[in-house]
N, C-alpha and C positions, 0 to 999 in steps of 0.2 A: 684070494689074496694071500700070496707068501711074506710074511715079515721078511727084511732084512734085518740081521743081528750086527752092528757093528763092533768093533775092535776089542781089545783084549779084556774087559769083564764082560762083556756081553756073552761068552760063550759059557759063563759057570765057573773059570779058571781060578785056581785060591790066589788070593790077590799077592800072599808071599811069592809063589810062582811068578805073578806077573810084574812083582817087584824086583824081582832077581833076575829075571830077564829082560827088564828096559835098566835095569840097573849097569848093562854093558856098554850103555849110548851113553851116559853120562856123560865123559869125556873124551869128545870125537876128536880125533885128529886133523889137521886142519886140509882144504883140499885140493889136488890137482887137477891141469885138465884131463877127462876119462878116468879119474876114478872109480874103478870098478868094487861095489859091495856086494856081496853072497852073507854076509851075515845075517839069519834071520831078522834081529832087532839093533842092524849096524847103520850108524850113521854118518854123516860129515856138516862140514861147515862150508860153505862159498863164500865169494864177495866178503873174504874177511871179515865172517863171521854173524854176516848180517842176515843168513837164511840158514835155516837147519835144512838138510837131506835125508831122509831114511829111507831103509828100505822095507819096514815092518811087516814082515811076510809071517802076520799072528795065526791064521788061520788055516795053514797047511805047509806040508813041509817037501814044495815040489824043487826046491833049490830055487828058487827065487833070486834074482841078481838085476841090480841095477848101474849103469855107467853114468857117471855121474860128471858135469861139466860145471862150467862158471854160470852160465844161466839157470842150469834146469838140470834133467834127468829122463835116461830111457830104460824101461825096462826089456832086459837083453837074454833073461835064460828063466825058465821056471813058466809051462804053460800050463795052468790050472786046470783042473775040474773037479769042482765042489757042487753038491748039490744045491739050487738059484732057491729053494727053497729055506736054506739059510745064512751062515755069514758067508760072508765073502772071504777069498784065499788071505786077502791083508790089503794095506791101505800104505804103498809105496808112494810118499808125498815130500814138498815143499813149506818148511813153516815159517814164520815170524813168530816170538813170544818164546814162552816155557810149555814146553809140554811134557808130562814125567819125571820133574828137575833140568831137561835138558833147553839151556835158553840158546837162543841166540841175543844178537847185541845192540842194539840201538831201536827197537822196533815200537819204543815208547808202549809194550805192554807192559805189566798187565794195568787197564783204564779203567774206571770206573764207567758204566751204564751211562749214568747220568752225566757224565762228565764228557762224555763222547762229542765230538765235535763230527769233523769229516774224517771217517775211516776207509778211505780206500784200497783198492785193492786189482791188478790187473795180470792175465794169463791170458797165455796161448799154448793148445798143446794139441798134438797128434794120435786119432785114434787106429784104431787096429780090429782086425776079428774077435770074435768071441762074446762072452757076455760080460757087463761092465758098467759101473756109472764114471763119469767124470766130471769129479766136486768137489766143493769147499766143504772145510771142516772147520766151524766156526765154535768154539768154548767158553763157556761161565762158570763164573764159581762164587760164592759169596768172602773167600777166602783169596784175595791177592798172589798170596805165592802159597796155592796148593800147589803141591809136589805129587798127587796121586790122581784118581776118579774127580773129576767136576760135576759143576750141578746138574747143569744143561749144554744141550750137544743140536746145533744149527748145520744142517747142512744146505748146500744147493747148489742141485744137480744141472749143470750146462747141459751136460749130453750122456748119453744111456744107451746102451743096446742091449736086449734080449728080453725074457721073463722076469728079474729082479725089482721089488717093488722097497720104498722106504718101509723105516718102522712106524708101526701103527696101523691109522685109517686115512683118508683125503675127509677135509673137514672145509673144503672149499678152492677159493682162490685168490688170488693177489696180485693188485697190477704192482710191478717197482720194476727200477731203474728200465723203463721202456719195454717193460714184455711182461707175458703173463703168464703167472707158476700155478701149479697146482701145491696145494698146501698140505701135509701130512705130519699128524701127531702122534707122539706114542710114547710111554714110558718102559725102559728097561731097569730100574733102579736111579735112572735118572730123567729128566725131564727128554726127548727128542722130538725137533721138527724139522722138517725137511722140507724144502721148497724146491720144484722139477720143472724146469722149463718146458715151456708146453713146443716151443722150437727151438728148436738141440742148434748148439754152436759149437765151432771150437776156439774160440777166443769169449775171453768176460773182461767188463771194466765196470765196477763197479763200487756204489758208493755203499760200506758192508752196515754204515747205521743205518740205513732205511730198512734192512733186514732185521738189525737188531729191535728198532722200532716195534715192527711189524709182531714179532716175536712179544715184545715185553705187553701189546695189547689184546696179545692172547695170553697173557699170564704164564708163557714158558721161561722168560727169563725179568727177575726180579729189576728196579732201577738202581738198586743200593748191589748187585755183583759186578763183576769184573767181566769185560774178556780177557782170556787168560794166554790166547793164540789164534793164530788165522792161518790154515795150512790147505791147500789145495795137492789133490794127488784122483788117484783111482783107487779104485776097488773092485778087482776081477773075480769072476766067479769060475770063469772058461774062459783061456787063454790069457794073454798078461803082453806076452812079447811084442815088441812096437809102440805099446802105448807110451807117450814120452812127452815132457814137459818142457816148452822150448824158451818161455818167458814165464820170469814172474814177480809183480812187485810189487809191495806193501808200506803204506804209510799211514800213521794214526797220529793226529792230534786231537790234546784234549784241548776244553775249551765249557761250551754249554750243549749240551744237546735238549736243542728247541722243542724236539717230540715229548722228549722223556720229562722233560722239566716239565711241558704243559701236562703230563699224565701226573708228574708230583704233585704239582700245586693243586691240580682235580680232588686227590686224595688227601690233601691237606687242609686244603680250605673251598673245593669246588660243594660236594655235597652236603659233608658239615653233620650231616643226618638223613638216615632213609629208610622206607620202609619197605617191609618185603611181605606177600602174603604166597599161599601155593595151595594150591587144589586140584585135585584128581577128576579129571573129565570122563574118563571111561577107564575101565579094568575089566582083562580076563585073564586065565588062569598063569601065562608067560608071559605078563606084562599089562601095560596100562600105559594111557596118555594124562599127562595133565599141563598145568600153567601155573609159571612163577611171575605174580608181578611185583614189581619191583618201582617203587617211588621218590624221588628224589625230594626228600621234605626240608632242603637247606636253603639258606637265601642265595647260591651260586649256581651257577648253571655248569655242567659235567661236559666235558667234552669228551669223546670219542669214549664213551662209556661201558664198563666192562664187569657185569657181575656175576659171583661163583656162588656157589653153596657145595654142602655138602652130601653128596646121595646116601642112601641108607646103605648098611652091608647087603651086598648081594642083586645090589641095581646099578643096571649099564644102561647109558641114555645111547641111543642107537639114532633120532634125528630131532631136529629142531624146527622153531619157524619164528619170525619175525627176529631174528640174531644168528648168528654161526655160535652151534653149540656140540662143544666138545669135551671129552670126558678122562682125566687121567689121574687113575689110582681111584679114588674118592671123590676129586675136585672136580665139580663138574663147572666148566668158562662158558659165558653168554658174551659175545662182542658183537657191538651193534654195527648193524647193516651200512652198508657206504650210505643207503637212502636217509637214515636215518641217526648220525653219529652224535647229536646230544642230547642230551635231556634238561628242560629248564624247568628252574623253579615250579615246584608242585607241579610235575609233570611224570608220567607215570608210562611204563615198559611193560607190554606181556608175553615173556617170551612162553612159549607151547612147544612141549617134546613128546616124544615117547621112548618109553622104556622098557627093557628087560627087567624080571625079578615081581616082586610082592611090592605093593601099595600101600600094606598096611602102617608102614610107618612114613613118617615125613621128616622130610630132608632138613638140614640143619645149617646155622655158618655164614646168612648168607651176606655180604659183601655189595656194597657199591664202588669201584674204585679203591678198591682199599680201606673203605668205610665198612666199619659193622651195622647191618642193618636191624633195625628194634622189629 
């Protein structure tokens, strides 16, 4: 498995650098039809104002260019070849929100989590040769009008061609909006997950809270952040030209978001109290199995229930059993099984992993819900 590295801090760049050069998009010019941009990090406005355009060709410097219309964009000069082994040439996209400083206008970002009601979102766009995903790029931040790097970074892939894998590992799968993704986590300095359609389209409509959901009960994105932008584009690694965006629209209102309010009130007043015990079932010299169990000791019953701790230095959980469990930085997340998504009163979880590293310490931190468990 090749990580993919995305956009402009993921390749090690000093972020003054990549300050000063999205610092050109600040103030786009407004657009015509066929607007043509070659600027590495040049962008525009459509539909007066209500979608940003760019052409963010961060990742290599083949001349990149894109023609830019009232609905969407083609890219027209700049045929890539980076190695599928790491980032991609750039991510010439379509956004709603702020991204960099650069907003567009009326797009009711940036929302809180919680506050999320129906965030939709709808494209259509045309593929081409080469190698390639084409996806959304969804943003949090615990910071409303960050102006720089976010916390957490959502993607999800419609459609893909070649070698190029998301960042991370696959940590399962997910049924939403009628089709099933494969799921992939991974941290670069910030949280990323990535959801890939297991049958490639070229049209999406989608409702983007159930992703964001989806997300928040894997502990990738907190209920108290923002999203901060919803932008769909590509990311070429080989070739670029043809790939083009022919639709795209965005609408968020806030409101309550039923998922996330029930995952608050869980952590508020569901568990209340819980306890956690862990033991080593087997060890040999690169690694060990053992079990975290985990008990709800409050008078509420947990729904869709999700607990972390924290792994020793030097231990990577590599699988799990009775939960999807997955591991970033430190944090290691247990999310319960569709078979099995509550826990009631004096009712008890054991999730069983194995892992890389040394046994001889025990993990710490661990978490019901958002509960500290004794």
């Amino acid at each position: 498995m090749h990580p993919r590295v995305p956009r402009l801090a993921a390749l090690g760049l000093a972020v003054a650098g990549v300050v000063a050069g999205l610092a050109l998009a600040v103030s786009p010019p407004q657009a015509s039809a066929a607007t043509t941009i070659c600027e590495k990090y040049g962008s525009t406005k459509i539909q007066g104002g209500r979608y940003v355009v760019q052409n963010n060709e961060w990742g290599a410097s083949d001349g990149q260019c894109i023609s830019v219309s009232d609905t969407g964009f083609t890219i027209t000069a700049g045929s890539h070849n980076v190695p599928t082994n790491g980032a991609p040439a750039g991510y010439p996209s379509i956004y709603a929100g702020c991204h960099y400083g650069n907003c567009s206008s009326g797009s009711g970002l940036p929302l809180q989590v919680s506050r999320m009601g129906t965030v939709s979102s709808n494209v259509s766009y045309t593929t081409a040769g080469g190698y390639w995903n084409a996806s959304y790029d969804l943003w949090y931040d615990p910071n409303p009008q960050q102006s720089g790097q976010n916390a957490a970074e959502l993607m999800i892939w419609g459609n893909h061609q070649g070698p190029p894998q998301p960042i991370g590992s696959k940590v399962g799968t997910a049924s939403l909006a009628g089709a099933t993704w494969d799921v992939w986590i991974g941290n670069i300095g910030w949280n990323v997950i990535s959801y890939v359609r297991q049958q490639t389209t070229n049209s999406l409509n989608l409702n983007l809270t159930e992703f964001t959901n989806d997300a928040v009960r894997r502990g990738q994105v907190q209920t108290s952040w923002y999203m901060t932008s919803a932008q769909f584009g590509f990311e070429p690694w080989q070739g670029g030209p043809g790939l083009a965006v022919n639709s795209f629209g965005f609408s968020a209102s806030g409101g309550t978001n039923t998922s996330t309010t029930s995952t608050t009130t869980s952590q508020n007043n569901g568990p209340g109290a819980c306890r956690a015990t862990h033991r080593v079932t087997n060890s040999w010299n690169s690694g060990f199995t053992a079990e975290a169990t985990i008990t709800n000791t409050g008078s509420g019953s947990v729904p869709n229930w999700r607990a972390t701790w924290t792994a020793p230095s030097g231990v990577a959980v590599t699988s799990g059993r009775n939960a999807t469990v997955s591991q970033s930085g430190s944090t290691v997340t247990a999310v319960a099984p569709s078979w099995a998504p509550n826990l009631a009163p004096g009712q008890s979880v054991t999730v069983g992993y194995q892992a890389t590293g040394s046994s001889s310490s025990a993990p710490s931190g661990f978490t019901l819900n958002g509960v500290a468990c004794g």
